[in-house]
LOTORFI-443066 format. One record per residue (C-alpha): residue number from 1; residue in three letters; x, y, z. Coordinates in steps of 0.05 Angstrom, whole numbers. Layout:
! residues N
ATOM    n  res       X       Y       Z
ATOM  NUM  ALA       X       Y       Z
...
***
This chain:
! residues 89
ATOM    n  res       X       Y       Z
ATOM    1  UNK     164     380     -45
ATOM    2  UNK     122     323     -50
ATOM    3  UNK     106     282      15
ATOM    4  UNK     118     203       6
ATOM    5  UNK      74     153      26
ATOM    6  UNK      72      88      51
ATOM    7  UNK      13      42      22
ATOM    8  UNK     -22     -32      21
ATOM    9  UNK     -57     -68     -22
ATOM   10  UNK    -109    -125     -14
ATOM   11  UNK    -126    -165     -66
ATOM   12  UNK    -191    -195     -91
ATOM   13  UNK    -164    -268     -48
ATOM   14  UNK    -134    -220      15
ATOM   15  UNK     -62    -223      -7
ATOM   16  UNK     -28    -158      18
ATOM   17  UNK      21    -116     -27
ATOM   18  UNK      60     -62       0
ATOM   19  UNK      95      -6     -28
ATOM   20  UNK     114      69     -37
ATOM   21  UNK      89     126     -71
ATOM   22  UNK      87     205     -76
ATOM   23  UNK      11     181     -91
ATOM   24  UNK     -22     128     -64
ATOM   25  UNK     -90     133    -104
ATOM   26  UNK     -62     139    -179
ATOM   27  UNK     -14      73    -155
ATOM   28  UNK     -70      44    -143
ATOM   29  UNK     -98      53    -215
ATOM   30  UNK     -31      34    -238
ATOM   31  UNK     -30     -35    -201
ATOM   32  UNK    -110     -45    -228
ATOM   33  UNK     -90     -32    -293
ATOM   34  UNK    -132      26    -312
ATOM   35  UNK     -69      61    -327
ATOM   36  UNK       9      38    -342
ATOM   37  UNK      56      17    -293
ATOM   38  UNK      27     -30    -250
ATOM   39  UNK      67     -80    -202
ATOM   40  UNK      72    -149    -243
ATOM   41  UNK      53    -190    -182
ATOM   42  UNK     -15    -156    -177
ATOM   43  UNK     -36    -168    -251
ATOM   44  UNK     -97    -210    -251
ATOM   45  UNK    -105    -204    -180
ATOM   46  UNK    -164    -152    -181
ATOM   47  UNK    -201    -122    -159
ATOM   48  UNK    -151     -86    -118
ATOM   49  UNK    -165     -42     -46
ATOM   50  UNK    -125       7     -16
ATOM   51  UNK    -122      -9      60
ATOM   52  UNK     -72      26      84
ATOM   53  UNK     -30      92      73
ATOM   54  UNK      20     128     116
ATOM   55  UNK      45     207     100
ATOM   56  UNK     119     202     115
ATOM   57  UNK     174     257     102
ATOM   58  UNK     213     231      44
ATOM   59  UNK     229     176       3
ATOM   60  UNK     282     156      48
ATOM   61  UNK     237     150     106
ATOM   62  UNK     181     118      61
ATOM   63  UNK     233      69      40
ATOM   64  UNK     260      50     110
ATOM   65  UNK     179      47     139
ATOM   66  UNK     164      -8      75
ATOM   67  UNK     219     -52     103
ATOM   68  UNK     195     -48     175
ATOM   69  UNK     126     -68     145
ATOM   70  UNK     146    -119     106
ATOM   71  UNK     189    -153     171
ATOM   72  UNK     119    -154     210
ATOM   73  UNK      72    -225     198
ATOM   74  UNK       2    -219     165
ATOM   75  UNK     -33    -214     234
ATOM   76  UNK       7    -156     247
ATOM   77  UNK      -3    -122     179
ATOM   78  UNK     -84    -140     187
ATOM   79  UNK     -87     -98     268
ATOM   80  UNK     -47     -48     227
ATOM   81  UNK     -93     -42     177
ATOM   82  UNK    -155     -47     222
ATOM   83  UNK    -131       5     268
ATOM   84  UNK    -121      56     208
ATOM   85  UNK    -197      37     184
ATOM   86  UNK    -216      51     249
ATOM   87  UNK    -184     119     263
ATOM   88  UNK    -211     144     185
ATOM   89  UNK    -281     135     198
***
């Protein structure tokens, strides 16, 4: 069984896109469109950085943490995002 994972986006102007995936990476060549299937909102918005993932147990889980995310304000999603940069490297 596949794990799920949460994800964000930044765009090329530092808007933030969030969403859910069994894989993170190939959603993000979706939404760049280098391949088809891409979030509509994110066309033309390129180039496109994955700043954020989360492994969660399954889609249900995945589902319920992209709600929480999406409650919390920019500044929050930014410390998020710095404090996963900062534990990767």
């Amino acid at each position: 069984m596949s794990s799920w994972y949460l994800y964000m986006v930044q765009t090329a102007s530092g808007m933030l896109y969030t969403g859910i995936s069994t894989d993170p990476k190939r959603r993000l060549r979706q939404h760049s469109g280098e391949i088809t299937g891409g979030a509509k909102a994110l066309r033309g918005k390129g180039p496109l950085t994955l700043v954020y993932q989360q492994s969660l147990a399954d889609k249900s889980a995945a589902a319920k943490a992209e709600y929480q995310l999406k409650q919390l304000s920019r500044s929050a999603k930014l410390t998020l995002i710095t404090q996963y940069n900062q534990s990767e490297a």
